[in-house]
C-alpha positions as CSV (number, residue, x, y, z in Angstrom):
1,X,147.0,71.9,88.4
2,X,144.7,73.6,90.8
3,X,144.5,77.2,90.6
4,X,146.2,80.1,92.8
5,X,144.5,81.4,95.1
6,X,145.2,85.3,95.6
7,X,147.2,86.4,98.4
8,X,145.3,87.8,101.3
9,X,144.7,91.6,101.1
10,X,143.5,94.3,104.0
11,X,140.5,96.0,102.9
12,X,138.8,98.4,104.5
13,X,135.2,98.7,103.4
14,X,133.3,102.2,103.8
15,X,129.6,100.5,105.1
16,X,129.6,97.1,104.8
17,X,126.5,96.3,106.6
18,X,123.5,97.1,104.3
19,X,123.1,94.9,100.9
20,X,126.0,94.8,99.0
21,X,128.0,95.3,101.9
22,X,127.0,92.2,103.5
23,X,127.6,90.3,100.6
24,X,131.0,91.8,100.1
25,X,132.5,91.3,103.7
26,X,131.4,87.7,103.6
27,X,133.1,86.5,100.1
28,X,135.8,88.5,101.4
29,X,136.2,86.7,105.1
30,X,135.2,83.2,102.7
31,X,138.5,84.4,100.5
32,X,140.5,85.3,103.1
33,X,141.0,88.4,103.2
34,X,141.2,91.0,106.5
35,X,138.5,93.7,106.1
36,X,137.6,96.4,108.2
37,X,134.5,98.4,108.2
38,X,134.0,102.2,108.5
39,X,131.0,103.4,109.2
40,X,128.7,105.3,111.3
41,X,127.8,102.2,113.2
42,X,123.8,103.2,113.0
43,X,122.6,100.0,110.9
44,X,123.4,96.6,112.0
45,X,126.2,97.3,114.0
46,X,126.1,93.7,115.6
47,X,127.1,91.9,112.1
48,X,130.4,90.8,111.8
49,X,131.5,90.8,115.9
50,X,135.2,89.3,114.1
51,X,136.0,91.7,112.1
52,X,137.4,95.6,112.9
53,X,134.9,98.5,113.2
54,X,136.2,102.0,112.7
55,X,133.2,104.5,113.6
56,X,133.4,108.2,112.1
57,X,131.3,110.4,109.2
58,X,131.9,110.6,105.9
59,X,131.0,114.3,105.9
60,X,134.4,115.2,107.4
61,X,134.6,112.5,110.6
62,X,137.3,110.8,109.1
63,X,139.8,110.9,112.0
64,X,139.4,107.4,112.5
65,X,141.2,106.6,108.9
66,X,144.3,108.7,109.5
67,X,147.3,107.1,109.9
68,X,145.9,103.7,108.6
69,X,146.8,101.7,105.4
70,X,144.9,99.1,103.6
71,X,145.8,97.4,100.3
72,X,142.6,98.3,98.8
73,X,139.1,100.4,99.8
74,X,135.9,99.3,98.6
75,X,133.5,102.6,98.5
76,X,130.1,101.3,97.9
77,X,127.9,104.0,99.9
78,X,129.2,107.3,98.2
79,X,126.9,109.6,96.6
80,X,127.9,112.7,97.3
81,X,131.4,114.2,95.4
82,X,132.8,116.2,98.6
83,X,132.1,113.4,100.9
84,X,134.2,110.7,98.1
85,X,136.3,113.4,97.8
86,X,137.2,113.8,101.3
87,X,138.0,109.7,102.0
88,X,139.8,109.2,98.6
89,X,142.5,112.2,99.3
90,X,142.9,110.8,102.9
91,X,143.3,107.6,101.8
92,X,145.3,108.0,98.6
93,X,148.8,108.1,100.2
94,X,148.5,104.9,101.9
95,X,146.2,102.3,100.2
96,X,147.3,101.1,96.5
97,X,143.3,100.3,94.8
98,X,140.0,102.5,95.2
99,X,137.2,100.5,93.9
100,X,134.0,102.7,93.6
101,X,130.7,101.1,93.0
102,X,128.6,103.4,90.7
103,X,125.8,103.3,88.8
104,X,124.5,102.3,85.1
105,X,122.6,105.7,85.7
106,X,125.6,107.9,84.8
107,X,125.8,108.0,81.6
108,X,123.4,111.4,80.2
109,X,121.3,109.8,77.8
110,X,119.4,106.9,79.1
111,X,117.1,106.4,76.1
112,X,120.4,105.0,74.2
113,X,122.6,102.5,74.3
114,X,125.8,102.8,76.8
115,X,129.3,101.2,76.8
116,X,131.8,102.8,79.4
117,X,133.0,105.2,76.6
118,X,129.8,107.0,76.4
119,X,129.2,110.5,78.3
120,X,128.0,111.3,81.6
121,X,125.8,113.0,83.2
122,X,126.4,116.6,84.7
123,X,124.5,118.7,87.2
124,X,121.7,120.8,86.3
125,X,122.7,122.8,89.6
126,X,126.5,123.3,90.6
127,X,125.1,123.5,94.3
128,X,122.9,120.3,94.5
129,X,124.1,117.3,97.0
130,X,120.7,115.7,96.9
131,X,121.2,112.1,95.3
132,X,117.2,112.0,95.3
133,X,117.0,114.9,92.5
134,X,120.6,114.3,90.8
135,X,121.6,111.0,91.6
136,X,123.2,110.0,88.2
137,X,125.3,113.3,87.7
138,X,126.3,113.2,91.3
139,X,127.1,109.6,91.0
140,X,129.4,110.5,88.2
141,X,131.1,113.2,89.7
142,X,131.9,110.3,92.2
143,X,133.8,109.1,89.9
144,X,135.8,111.4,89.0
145,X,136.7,112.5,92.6
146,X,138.3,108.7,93.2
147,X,139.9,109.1,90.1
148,X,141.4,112.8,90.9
149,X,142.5,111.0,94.2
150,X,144.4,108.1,93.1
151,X,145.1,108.1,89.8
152,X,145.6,105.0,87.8
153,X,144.6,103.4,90.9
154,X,140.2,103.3,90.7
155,X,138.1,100.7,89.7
156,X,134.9,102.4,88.7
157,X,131.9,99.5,88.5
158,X,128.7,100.5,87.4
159,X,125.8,98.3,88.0
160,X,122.3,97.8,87.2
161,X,119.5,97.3,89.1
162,X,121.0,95.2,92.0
163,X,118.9,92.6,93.2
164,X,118.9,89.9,95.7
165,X,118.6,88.6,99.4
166,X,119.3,91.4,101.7
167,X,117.8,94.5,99.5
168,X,116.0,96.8,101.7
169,X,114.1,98.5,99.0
170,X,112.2,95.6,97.4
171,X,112.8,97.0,93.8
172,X,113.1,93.3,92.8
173,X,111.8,91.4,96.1
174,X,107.8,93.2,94.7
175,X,108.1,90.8,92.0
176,X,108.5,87.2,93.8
177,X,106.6,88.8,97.0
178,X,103.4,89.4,95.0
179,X,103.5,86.3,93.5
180,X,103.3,84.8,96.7
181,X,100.3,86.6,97.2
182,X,98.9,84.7,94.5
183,X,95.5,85.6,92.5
184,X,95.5,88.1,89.3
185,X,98.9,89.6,89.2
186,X,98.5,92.8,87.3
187,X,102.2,92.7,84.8
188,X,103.4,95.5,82.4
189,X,103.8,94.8,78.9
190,X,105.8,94.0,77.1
191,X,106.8,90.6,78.0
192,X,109.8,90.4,75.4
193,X,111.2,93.4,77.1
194,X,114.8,93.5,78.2
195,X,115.6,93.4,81.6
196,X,119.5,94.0,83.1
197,X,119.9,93.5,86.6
198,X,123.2,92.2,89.0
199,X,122.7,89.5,91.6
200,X,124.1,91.6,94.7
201,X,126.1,88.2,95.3
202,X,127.2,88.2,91.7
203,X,128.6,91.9,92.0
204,X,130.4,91.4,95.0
205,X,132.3,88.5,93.7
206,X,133.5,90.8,90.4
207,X,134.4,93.2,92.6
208,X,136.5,91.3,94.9
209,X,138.0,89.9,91.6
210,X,139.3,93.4,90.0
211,X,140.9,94.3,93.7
212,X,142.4,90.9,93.4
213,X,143.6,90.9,89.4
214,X,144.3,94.4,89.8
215,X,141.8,95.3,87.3
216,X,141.6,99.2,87.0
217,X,139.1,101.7,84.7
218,X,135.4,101.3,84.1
219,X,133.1,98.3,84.1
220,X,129.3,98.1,83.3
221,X,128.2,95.4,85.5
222,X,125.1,93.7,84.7
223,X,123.2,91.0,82.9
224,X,123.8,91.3,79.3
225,X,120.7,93.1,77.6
226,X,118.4,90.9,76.5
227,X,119.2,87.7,78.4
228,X,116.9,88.4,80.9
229,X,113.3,89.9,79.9
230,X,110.2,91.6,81.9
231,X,108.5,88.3,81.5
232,X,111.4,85.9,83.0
233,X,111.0,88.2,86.1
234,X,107.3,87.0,86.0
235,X,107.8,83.9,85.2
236,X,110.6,83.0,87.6
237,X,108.4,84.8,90.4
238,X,105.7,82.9,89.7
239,X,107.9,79.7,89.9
240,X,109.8,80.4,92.9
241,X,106.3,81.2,94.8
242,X,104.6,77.9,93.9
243,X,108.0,75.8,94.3
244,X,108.0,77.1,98.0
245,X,104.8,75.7,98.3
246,X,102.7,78.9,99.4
247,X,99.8,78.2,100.5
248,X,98.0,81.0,98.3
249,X,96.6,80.5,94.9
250,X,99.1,80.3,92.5
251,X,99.5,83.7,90.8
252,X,97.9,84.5,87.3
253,X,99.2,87.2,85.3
254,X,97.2,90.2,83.6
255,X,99.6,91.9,81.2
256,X,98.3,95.6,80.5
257,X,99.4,97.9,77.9
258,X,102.4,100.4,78.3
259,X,99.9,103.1,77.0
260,X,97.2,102.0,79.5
261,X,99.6,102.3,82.2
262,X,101.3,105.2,81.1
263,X,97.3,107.0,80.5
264,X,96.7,105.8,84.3
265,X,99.6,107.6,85.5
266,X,101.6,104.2,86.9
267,X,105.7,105.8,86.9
268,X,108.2,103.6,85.1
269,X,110.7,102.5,86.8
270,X,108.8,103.0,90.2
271,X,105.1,101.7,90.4
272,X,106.0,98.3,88.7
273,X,110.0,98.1,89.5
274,X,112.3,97.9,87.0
275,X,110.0,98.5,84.3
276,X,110.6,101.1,81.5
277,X,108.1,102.5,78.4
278,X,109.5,101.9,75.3
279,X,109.2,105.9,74.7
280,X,110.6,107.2,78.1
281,X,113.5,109.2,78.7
282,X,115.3,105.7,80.5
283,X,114.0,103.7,77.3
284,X,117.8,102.2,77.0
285,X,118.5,101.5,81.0
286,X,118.1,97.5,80.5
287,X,120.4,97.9,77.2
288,X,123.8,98.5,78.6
289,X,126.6,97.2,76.9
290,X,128.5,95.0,79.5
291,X,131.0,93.2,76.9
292,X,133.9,94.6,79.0
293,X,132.8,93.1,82.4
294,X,131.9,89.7,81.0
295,X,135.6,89.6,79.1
296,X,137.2,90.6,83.0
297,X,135.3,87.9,84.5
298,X,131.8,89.1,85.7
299,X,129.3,85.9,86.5
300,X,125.6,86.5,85.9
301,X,123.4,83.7,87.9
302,X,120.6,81.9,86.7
303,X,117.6,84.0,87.5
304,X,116.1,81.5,89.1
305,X,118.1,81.2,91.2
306,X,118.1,84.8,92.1
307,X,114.4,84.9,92.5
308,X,114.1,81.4,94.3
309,X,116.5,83.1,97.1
310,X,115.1,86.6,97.4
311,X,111.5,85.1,98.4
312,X,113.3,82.5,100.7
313,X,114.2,85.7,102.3
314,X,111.8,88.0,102.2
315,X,109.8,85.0,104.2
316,X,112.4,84.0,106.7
317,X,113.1,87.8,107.8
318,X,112.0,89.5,110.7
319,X,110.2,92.4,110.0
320,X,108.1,89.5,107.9
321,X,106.5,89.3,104.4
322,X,103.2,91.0,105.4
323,X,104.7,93.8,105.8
324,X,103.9,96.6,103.1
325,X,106.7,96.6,100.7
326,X,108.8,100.0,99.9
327,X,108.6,99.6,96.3
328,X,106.0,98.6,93.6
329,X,102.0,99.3,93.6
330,X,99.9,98.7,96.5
331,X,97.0,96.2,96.3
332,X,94.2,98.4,96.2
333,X,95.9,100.2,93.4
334,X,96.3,96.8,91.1
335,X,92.6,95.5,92.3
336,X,91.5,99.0,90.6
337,X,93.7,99.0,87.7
338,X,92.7,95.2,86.9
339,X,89.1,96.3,86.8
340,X,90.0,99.4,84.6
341,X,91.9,97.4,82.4
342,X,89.0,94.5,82.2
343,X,86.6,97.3,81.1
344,X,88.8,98.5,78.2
345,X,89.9,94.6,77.0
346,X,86.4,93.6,77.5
């Protein structure tokens, strides 16, 4: 017996042409659903010439939305309370689902454990809309705006570190791209290290799949903690570089210290993406619980995979791959910290 498919649903994405968005519009065109976009129309606006384009502001340009009704929203560029605030109260009287993609970063303590039961975050200053200084707290208050809104009706999903083909800010895309550079390839230990992340494809799918099951409340969506470590991000880079046969040396790994790294000043989290001292205040970020997703349906894809097709694009795109990346340590700073750390191993 071959299974249902879901009856086709209107969705109106806010975005939809950055990332995630991408990813979503085309699973949801692939599924059959009608989509429209609202957005600004400043970033790609020549993606998706099929599909409806309502222009307008989320900070109170939301003329274009009145009047309209959509079986379910997807909000995946909110970030600032009002501004969710604004769209979810227009929008509550005439579309049945909100789903509103968060962040693991919400929860107040990052050096534990979280499940979706586990408090938030809240601002340090009532007045702040600056995602840059607050982003967790204001993340969360998000949250609760959609939920204020509609009731019964949200899907909050809170993801990791998203990853994958289209990601303008190379949190994950450093790891593959340097190796493809090839040569020493400064690493931060600990290899055994947990490491959550969310192929962007991955995310959209479970997405698409709670507006379709109806699935409402709050979802950690990630890899499980633990089934992914700092060293398979290494590894799988290194894999996916010499599988696409660059011409480069293949890359070697250093692994340095967390105490060297942390004495030299490199950032967690920033310098070397993804990565997180044992002793910082986001020690637990790669331990989320995500039992809850993974019983709703969430897919996690091999990370090879993952990795093979973030270098394949990071290659094939236009800007190209020699272009200095916006995340991770810049070659003259590993060259010097190799040498530093080559004088303290001996």
């Amino acid at each position: 017996m071959t299974e249902e498919r879901p009856k086709p649903r209107r969705l109106l994405i806010l975005g939809g042409t950055t990332f995630l968005g991408i990813h979503m519009v085309e699973l949801a065109l692939q599924r059959g659903h009608t989509v429209t976009l609202f957005n600004r129309g400043r970033t790609r606006s020549n993606l998706f010439p099929a599909v409806e384009r309502l222009e307008g502001d989320r900070d109170g340009g939301l003329d274009a939305l009145k009047g309209r009704a959509w079986d379910a929203v997807i909000d995946n560029c909110g970030y600032v309370p009002r501004h969710v605030r604004l769209s979810a109260s227009l929008l509550a009287p005439n579309v049945g689902h909100y789903l509103f993609v968060s962040t693991i970063s919400v929860y107040a303590d990052l050096a534990r454990m979280n499940d979706e039961s586990s408090p938030l975050a809240t601002l340090r200053d009532e007045t702040c809309e600056d995602p840059k200084q607050e982003y967790g707290a204001l993340k969360a208050l998000c949250e609760s705006a959609a939920d204020a809104a509609l009731p019964g009706r949200t899907t909050i999903v809170r993801p990791g570190l998203i990853v994958g083909p289209e990601d303008p800010t190379d949190r994950f895309t450093y790891w593959p791209a340097r190796a493809a550079r090839g040569g020493e390839m400064l690493a931060p230990s600990d290899p055994q290290a947990s490491f959550q992340l969310i192929d962007a494809r991955d995310l959209a799918r479970f997405c698409l799949d709670a507006i379709e099951k109806r699935l409402f409340g709050a979802y950690n969506a990630t890899s499980p903690p633990g089934l992914f470590t700092m060293g398979d991000i290494v590894r799988e880079s290194v894999a996916a570089a010499s599988a696409l046969a660059h011409p480069n040396p293949p890359a070697e790994p250093i692994w340095a210290s967390a105490g060297f790294l942390t004495e030299q000043g490199v950032r967690p989290f920033t310098d070397f993406p993804g990565w997180v001292a044992g002793d910082c205040e986001l020690a637990k970020i790669h331990h989320a619980r995500v039992d809850k997703a993974l019983r709703a349906g969430l897919h996690i894809s091999p990370l090879s995979e993952t990795t093979r097709d973030t270098l394949e694009w990071h290659l094939g795109r236009s800007r190209g791959h020699a272009t200095v990346l916006r995340a991770g340590i810049t070659p003259e700073r590993e060259r010097e910290l190799l040498a530093l750390w080559r004088s303290k191993v001996g």
